[in-house]
C-alpha positions in Angstrom: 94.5 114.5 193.1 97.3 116.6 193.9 97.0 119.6 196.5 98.5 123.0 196.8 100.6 124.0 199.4 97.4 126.1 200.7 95.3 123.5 199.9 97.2 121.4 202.1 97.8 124.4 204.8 93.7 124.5 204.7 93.7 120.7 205.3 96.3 120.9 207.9 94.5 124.2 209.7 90.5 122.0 209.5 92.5 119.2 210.9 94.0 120.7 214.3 91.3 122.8 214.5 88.8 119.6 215.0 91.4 118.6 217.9 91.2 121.2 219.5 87.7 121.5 219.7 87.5 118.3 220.5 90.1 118.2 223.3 88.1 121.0 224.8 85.7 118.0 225.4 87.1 115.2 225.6 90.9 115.1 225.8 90.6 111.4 225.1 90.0 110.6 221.1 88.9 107.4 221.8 86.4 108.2 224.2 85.1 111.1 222.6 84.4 108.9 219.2 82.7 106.1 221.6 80.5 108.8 223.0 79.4 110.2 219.7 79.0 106.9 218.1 81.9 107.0 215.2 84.8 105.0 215.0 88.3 106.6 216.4 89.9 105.9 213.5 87.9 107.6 211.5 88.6 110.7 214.1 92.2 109.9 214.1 91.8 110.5 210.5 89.9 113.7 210.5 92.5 115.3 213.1 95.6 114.1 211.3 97.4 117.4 210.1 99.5 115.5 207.6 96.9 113.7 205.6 96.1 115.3 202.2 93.0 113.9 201.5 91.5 117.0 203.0 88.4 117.1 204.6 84.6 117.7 203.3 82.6 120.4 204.3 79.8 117.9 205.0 82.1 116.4 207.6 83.2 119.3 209.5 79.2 120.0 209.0 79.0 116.8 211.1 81.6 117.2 213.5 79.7 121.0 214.2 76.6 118.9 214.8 78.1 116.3 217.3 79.6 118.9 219.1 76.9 121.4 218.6 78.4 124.7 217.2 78.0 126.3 213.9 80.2 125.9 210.9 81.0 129.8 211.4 81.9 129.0 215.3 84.2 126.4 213.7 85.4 128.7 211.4 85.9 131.5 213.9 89.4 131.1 215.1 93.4 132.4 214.8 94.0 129.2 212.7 92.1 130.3 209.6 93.3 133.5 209.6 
């Protein structure tokens, strides 16, 4: 499936915007996905700005729930608007 160019901006925006949240806790990605029980590479992937497979709502819904904040805290930045 190919993506718009604001698909992909979406994609990008979702994907720095887990990073940051997540630095805010743990500036390590490897420790942070050791602490929360997923693999890093699977972080790695949700935090990469250039991947294009995009991101689903049920996984930001997950990353909200490890770090507990809502999906409109998530969604409550500069980034997306």
């Amino acid at each position: 499936m190919k993506y718009s160019k604001t698909e992909r901006k979406l994609n990008a925006q979702i994907s720095h915007r887990i990073k940051e949240l997540r630095e805010e806790i743990e500036p390590v990605q490897s420790k942070f996905a050791r602490e929360h029980f997923i693999d890093r590479q699977l972080l790695n992937m949700w935090e990469n700005t250039l991947d294009d497979r995009g991101i689903t709502i049920h996984t930001i819904q997950k990353f909200c729930n490890m770090i507990d904040i809502s999906l409109s805290h998530f969604f409550n930045s500069d980034l997306f608007e």
